[in-house]
Residue, then its C-alpha position, 0 to 999 in steps of 0.5 A: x121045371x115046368x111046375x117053378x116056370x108057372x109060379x113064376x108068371x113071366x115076372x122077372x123077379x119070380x123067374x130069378x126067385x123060383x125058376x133059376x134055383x130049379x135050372x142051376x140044379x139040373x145044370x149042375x148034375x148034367x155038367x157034373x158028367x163031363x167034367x165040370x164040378x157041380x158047384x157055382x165054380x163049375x156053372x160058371x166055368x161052363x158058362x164062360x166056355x159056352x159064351x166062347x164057343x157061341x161066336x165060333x159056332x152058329x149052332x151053339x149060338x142057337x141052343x144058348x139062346x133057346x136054352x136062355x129063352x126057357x129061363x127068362x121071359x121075354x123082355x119087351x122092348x121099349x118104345x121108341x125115344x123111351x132113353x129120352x123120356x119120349x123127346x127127341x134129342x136136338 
């Protein structure tokens, strides 16, 4: 994980090339074990289930975003007015 993290250098492209293949394995063995099956079908049935706990639960709301964070990098906002090509709409 670490080693496909590196190769990716905090580029979205590579992240997507390299790192999601890597995370979409392991999550495919670990949700294997409760329940889930262990192909694209079972990832995105978790996924969903995820996304409907994390407004119930503030603490899985927390660990979704930490677990998000590890496979994207982080996205650095636009500066202000960007949407309008920097002038102000009137």
């Amino acid at each position: 994980m670490e080693e496909a993290r590196d190769n990716a250098c905090n580029d979205m492209g590579k992240m997507l090339q390299f790192l999601l293949p890597v995370a979409t394995q392991i999550q495919q063995d670990v949700i294997k074990a409760y329940g889930f099956t262990s192909d694209g079908e079972g990832v995105l049935k978790f996924a969903r289930l995820i996304k409907s706990y994390e407004s119930q639960d503030p603490e899985i709301a927390s660990m979704s975003g930490k677990l998000k964070a590890m496979f994207l990098p982080p996205m650095a906002l636009p500066p202000h007015g960007a949407g309008t090509g920097g002038v102000a709409a009137s």
